[in-house]
C-alpha positions as CSV (number, residue, x, y, z in Angstrom):
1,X,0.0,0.0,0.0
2,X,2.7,2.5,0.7
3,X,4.6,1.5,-2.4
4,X,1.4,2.6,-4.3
5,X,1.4,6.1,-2.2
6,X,5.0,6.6,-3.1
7,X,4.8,5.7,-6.9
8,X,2.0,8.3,-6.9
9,X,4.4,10.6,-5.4
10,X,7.1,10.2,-7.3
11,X,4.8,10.4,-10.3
12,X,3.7,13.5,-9.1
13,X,6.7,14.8,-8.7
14,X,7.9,13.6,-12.5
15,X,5.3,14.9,-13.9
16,X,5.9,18.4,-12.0
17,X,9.5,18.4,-12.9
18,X,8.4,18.1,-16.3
19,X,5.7,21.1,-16.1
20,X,8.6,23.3,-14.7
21,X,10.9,22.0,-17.4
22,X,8.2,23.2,-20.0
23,X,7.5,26.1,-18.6
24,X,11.9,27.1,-18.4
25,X,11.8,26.2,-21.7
26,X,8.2,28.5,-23.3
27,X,9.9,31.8,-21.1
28,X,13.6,30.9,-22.6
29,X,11.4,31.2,-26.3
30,X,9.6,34.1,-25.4
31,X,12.8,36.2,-24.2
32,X,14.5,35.2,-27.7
33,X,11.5,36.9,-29.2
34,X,11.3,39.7,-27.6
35,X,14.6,40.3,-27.8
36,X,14.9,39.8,-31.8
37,X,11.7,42.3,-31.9
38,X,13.4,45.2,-29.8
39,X,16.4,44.7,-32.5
40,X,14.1,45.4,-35.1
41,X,12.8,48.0,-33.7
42,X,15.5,49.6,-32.7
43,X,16.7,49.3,-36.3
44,X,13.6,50.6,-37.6
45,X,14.3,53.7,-35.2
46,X,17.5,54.0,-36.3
47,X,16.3,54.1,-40.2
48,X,13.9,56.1,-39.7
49,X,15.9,58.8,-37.8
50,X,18.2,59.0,-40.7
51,X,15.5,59.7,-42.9
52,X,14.2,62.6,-41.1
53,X,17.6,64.1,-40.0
54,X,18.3,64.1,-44.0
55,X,15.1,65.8,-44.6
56,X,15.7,68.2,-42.1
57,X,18.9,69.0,-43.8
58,X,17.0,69.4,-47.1
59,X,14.8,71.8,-45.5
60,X,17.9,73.7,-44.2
61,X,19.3,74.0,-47.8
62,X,16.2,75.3,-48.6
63,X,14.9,72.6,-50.9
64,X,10.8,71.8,-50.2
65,X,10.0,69.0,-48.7
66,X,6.5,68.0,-48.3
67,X,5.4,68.2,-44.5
68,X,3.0,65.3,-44.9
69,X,6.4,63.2,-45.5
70,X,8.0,64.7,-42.2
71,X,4.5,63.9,-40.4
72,X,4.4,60.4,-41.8
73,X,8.1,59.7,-40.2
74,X,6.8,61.4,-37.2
75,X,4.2,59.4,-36.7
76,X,6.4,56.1,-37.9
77,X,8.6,56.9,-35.1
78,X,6.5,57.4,-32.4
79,X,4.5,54.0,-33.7
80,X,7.6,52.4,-33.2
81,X,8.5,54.1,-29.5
82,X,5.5,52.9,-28.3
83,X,5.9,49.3,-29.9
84,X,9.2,49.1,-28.6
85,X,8.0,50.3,-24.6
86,X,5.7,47.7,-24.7
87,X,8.7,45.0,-25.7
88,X,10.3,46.3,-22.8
89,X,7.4,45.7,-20.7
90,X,7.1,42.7,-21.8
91,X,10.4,41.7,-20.9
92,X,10.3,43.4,-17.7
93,X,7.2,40.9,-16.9
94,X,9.3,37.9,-18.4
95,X,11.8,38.4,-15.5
96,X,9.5,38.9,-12.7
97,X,8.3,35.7,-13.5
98,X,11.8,34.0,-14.1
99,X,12.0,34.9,-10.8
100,X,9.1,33.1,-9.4
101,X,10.1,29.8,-11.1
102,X,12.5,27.2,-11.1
103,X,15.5,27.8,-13.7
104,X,16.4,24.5,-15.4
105,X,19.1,24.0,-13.3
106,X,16.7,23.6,-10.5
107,X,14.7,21.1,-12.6
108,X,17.8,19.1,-13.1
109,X,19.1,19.2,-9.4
110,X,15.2,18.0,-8.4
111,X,15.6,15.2,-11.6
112,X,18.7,14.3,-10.3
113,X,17.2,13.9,-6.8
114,X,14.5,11.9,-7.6
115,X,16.5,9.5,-9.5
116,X,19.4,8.8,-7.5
117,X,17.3,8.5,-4.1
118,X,14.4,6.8,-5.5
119,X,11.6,6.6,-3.4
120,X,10.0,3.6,-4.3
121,X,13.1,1.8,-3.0
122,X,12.7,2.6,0.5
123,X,10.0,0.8,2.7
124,X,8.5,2.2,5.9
125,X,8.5,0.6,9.6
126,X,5.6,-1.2,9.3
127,X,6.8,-3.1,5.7
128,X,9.9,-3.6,7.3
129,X,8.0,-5.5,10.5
130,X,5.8,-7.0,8.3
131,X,8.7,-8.6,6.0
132,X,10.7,-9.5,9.5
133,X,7.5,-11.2,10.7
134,X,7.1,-13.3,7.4
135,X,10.7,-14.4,7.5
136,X,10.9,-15.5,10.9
137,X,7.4,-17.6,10.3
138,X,9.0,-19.3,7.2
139,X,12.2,-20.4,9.1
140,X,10.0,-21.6,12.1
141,X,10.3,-19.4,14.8
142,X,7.3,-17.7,15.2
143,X,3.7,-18.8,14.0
């Protein structure tokens, strides 16, 4: 019976291992993301900069420049300031939450654990009586 207990246990424990190993794994992929999107943005920034600094130098030499252009990249740019505080929320929330759960190494050490001591190996008191009890009856000495 308390074989049965501790294989439920353990398989408990298994299969929570393997949630937390999932879930190291889905925030790993989600940081990677976010951080390939706040390179692009910050690219798209960058490009877009240029093009208004060089149209704000063609305006200086006098040449026209149509301000619906400079409004567009206005507008581009702030699009893109917002987009790129909201990656940065994002990861600000991705690392609260690292914080709150096991890193893999964790999951390993608790894998590790689990395997090397192996719970259903180990037998309480009472199995330990009972076994003694059914020994000593076979050889004889007690009935």
């Amino acid at each position: 019976m308390a074989s049965r207990d501790m294989s439920k246990v353990l398989m408990r424990i298994m299969h929570d291992i393997r949630a937390l190993d999932n879930n190291v794994r889905l925030i790993a992929q989600q940081i990677k993301l976010i951080k390939r999107n706040e390179r692009i943005l910050a690219r798209s920034i960058l490009a877009l900069s240029r093009k208004l600094n060089m149209l704000k130098e063609s305006i200086g030499r006098g040449s026209s420049v149509d301000e619906s252009k400079i409004q567009e990249l206005q507008d581009q740019i702030l699009h893109i300031r917002e987009d790129l505080m909201r990656v940065q929320e994002d990861v600000e929330y991705i690392k609260q939450q690292l914080h709150r759960t096991l890193t893999s190494d964790d999951v390993a050490e608790l894998k590790y654990i689990v395997e090397t001591i192996n719970p259903l190996e180990f037998v309480t008191y009472k199995q330990v009586g009972e076994l003694v009890e059914k020994k000593l009856r076979e050889m004889g000495i007690i009935r």
